[in-house]
Structure formats: C-alpha cells, structure tokens
N, C-alpha and C positions, 0 to 999 in steps of 0.2 A: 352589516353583512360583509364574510369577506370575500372580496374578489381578489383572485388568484391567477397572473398571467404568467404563460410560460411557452413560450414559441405560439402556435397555435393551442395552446389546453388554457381554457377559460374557467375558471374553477367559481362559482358564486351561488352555484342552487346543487339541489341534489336528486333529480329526476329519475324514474324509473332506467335500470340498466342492467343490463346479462352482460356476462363477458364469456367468450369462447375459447378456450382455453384447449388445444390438443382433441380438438373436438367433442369436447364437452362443456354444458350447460351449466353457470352458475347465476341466481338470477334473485329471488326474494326469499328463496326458503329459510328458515333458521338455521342457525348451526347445529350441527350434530352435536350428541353428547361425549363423541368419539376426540373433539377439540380440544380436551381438556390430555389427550392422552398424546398428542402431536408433538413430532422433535423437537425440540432445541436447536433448529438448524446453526442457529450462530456457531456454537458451540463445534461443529463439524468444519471449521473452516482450516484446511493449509497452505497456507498463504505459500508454501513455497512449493506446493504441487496443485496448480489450480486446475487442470486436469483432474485429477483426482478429486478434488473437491466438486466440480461439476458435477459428475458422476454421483458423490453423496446426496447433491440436492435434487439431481434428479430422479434418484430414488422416492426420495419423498412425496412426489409430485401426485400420486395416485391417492394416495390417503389426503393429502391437502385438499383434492379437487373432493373427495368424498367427504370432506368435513365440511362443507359448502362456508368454511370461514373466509370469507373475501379478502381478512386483511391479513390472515397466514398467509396465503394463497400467495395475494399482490408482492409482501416481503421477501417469500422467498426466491419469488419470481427477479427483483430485484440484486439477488446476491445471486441469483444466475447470473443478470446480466453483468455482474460484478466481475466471475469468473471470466466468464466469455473476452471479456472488455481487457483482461489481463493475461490473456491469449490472445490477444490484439484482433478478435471477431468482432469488429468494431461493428459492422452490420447485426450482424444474429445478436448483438446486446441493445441496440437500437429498437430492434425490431420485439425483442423482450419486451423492453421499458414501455415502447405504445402497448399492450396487452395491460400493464398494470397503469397508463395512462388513461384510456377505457373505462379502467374500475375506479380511478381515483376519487365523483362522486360519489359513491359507496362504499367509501373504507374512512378510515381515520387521519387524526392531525399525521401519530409516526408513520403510518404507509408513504402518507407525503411529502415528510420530510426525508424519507431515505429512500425514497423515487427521484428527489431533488438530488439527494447526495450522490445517486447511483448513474443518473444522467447525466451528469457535470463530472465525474470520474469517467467515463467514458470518452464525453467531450476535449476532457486534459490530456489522457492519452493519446488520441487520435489528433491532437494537434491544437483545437479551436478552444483556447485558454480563455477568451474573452467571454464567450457564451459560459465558459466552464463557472469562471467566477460569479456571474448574475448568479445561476444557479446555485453557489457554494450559498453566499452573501443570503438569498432567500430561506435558503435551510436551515441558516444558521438563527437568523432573524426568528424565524418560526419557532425552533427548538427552543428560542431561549424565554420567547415569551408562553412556550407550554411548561416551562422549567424541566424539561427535556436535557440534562445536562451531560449527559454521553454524548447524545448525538448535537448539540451545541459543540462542542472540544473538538469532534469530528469535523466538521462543516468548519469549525474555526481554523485548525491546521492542514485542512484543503485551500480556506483561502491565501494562506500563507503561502504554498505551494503555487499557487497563480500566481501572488502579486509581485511587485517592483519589490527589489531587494530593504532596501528605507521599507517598505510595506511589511516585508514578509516577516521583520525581528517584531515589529509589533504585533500581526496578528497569533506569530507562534507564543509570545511572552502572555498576552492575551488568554490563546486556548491552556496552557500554563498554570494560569491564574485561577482559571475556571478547574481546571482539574485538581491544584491543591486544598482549592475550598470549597470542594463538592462531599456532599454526604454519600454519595452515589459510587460503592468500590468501581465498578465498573467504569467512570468519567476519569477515578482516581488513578487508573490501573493504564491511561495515557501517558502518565508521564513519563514512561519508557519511553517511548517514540518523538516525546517533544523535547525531550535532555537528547534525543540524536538528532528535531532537526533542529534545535538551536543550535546544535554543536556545529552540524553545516552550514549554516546560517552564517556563524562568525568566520566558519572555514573563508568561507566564500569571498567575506570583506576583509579577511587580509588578519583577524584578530584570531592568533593561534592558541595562544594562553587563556581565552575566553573559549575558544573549542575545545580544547584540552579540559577544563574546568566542566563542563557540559556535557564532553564525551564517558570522562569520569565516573560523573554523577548515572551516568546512563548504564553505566556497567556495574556500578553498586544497585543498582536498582533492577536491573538483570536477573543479576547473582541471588537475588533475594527471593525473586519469581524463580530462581531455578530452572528459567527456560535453557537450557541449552544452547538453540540456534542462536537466539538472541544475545545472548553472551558471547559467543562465538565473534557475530558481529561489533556488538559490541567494541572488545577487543581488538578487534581489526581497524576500528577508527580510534581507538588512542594510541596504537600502534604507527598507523600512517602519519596522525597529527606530530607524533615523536618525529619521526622522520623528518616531517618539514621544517621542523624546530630544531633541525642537527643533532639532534640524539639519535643517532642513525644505530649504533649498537644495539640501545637496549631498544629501536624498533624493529630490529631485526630476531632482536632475542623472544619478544615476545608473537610474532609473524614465524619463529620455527618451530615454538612450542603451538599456535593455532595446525601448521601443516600437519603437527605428529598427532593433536588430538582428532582430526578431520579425518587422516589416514587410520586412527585405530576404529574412527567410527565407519571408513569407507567409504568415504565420502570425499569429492575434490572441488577445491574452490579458488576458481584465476585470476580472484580478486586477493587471496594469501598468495600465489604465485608471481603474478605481478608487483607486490610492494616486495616480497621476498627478493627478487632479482633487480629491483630497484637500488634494496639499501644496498646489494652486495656492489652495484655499480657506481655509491657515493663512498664504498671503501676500497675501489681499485682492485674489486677481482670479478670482472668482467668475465673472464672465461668461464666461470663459477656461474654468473648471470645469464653467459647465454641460451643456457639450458632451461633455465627457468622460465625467461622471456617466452622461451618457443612453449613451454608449458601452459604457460598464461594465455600466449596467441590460439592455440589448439581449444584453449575451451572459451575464452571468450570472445571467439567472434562465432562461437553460437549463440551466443546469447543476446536476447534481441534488446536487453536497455544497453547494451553496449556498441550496436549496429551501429547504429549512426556515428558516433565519434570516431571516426576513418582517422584523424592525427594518432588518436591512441592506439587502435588496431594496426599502422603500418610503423610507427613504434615500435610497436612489440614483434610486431614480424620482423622487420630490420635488426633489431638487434638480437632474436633471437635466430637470425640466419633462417627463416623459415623458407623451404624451396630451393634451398642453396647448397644442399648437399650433394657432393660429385661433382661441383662447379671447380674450375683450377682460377 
C-alpha cells in the first residue's frame, strides 16, 4: 500500500470524497462525455504574462466543473495556483492547492505529482526552500517510478533550483540526462531550459567557458524552436557571459542588436539596458552609460525578481543619476 505524507495530507486509502469547488459539487458521478472535448490548458500558458494566463484558466473552470472529471478539474486547478504563486499570491495559490489536496484521494498518480510540483513551487517562491525540496524530491521520486518522464525532468530541475550549489550541477546534469534519453518530445523539449540553468550553474562557480558552452548550446536549441522570446533571452546570456570574459565589444554588439530587435517588436527589457550600459562602462563612455543605467533603473525596480537585490537597484540608480536632475 502506498502511504503518502505531506504536511498534514496522508495519502494511503481512497474513501468516499466531494470536493467544492466555486460552489459547486463534484462527488462520484462519471465523467461526462463532454471530457474528451476539454482544453489543453497546458498549452495556453504565458509564462511571461501570468496575469493573462490566469484569466485563460479560469475560463476553463466552468466546463471542467461540468465535465465532473476530477483529475482535469485538480490540474488545472494546480496551474492556477502556478499563476497566482508567480504573481507572488502566495496565499490564494495555497489556498488553491488544499481544494486539489481534498481531491487527491480521488484523482490520479499525475494529479499528484503536479500538486507536488505546484506546492513546492510556491513554497520556493515564497521563501521556504526546505519544505520546497522534500516536495520537489517526492515528485520527482514518483514521476520516475510511473515513468512519467516530463514531469520526472521537471521535479528534477526544481531540485536543482533548491539545492547547494555541489547539488544543484548534479541534479541539473541529471534532469539533462533524463531529457536526452527520453522518448517523450515533451521531456525532450527541456533541454532549452536546462542548457540555461547549467549555464548559470557554471556562471555561478566562477567557470565561464563552461557557461558560454551551455549558453551556446541553449541558443541553438532556441533558434530551432523558433520561439522568439526565448532566443531573445537566450542571447542575452551569451552576451553577458561575453562580457565577463572581456569580450566586452562583441557583448555589446550583440546587446545593441537584442535592443533594436525588442524596440521593433515594442517591447523594453532592463535586463538589455542594464548589460548595455555596463559594457559601455568597461569601454570608458560613461556618459553614454548614464542614460542607460537610468533606463534599466526605471524598469527594473518594477520588477519584483529584481526587488530584493537593493546592491543592484542602487547601482543602477547612482550611476544612472536617478533623482539627480537640477542638483548643482
């Protein structure tokens, strides 16, 4: 039998359960035969408008409660709280997660594993990295003995995310491993994300020719997906890694060519403004920098993964003169 702990959720039998869900009743009926016609909410996710993606999933919400499928319902309920949790509604994604914690006698192995995953993403945000990992560690454990191998890669580059630096190259190299010898495009279709955090992985310990080499790889593999954003980014991390390696030119070159393609697309990013006015400040035109600086300050300290790092934010305000205009 398996027993399943998780804070207070005892997981071992599976007993009669309704869940209430928005004020409405799901409880033993069958599923409707309307289940077979329900979204593909995955599919609707943009990671870089989670707002907006909220709003998709909760559209859904109505026809899910009507399809009385428990474990649509539970998942999607999940990647709301995913949303929420990356709008930093750390409560209302909590309070999500117990509604599909409720149900989790009555749904499936994946409900559980990407209740695991969605709980422990939460936890990592909000701070509590310790709780975050038990819960990665269990999801991962689970996914891999369901041969679940998406959500294994996932749960494996979450613990990575948590652990000690010595930890974190093994379990990225790890969910890595798992993704190039998966039959599963979906598990395979990681390795974008895990060629960027090894790349920061090596950033981190000082090894820049081994980030360079991984950031590389991550932009070939981009460019092949034809995502845009991601390429975008991309490029903006073999750009910087240029930079700290004194190729400050051609990281400059390739940080003016991201501003022109961002500006044709209308879009501004304080992450190309800030390395922009960096390099120009490792080639002595500072005046040129200071514009930038103030660029980069104006947008990112609205943005809240960059809140907390106050060395960096009063950085870029000081040296882009921010405030200081009409001062003699």
């Amino acid at each position: 039998m398996l027993i399943f702990r998780s804070g207070s959720l005892s997981y071992e039998h599976r007993p009669t359960l309704s869940v209430f869900v928005g004020g409405n009743r799901l409880g033993e009926a069958q599923r409707s035969k309307s289940t077979d016609k329900l979204a593909d909410f995955d599919k609707l996710w943009d990671y870089a408008h989670p707002d907006v993606t909220e709003r998709r999933f909760r559209e859904l919400l109505p026809a899910a409660l009507d399809s009385l499928d428990l474990c649509y319902l539970s998942q999607l309920l999940t990647q709301i709280a995913r949303v929420e949790g990356l709008q930093r509604k750390f409560q209302n994604a909590h309070q999500t997660l117990d509604r599909v914690q409720k149900a989790l006698p009555k749904t499936d192995g994946r409900t559980l594993i990407r209740y695991l995953l969605e709980r422990g993403r939460v936890y990592n945000s909000s701070g509590n990295e310790e709780e975050a990992k038990r819960l990665f560690l269990q999801a991962f454990y689970l996914a891999i003995g369901s041969k679940q191998e998406f959500y294994a890669v996932d749960a494996a580059h979450m613990v990575a995310i948590v652990e000690s630096p010595r930890s974190r190259l093994e379990w990225n190299l790890k969910a890595l491993d798992l993704a190039d010898n998966s039959t599963d495009e979906k598990a395979r279709n990681w390795r974008g994300s895990l060629y960027n955090n090894l790349g920061w992985t090596y950033f981190d310990q000082g090894d820049y020719q081994e980030a360079l080499f991984m950031f590389e790889k991550a932009l070939d593999f981009r460019t092949q997906q034809g995502d845009t954003v991601n390429v975008g980014v991309a490029k903006w991390c073999v750009a910087k890694t240029l930079r700290v390696m004194g190729h400050t030119e051609a990281a400059l070159d390739m940080q003016q060519q991201l501003f022109e393609e961002y500006q044709a697309a209308g879009r501004k990013s304080g992450f190309v403004y800030e390395e922009i006015a960096e390099c120009m400040l490792v080639l002595g035109r500072e005046t040129e920098a200071e514009g930038w600086f103030a660029a980069a300050y104006n947008e990112l300290s609205k943005d809240p993964t960059v809140a907390n790092d106050r060395d960096r934010l009063i950085r870029m305000k000081t040296l882009g003169k921010v405030g200081m205009q009409g001062q003699s």
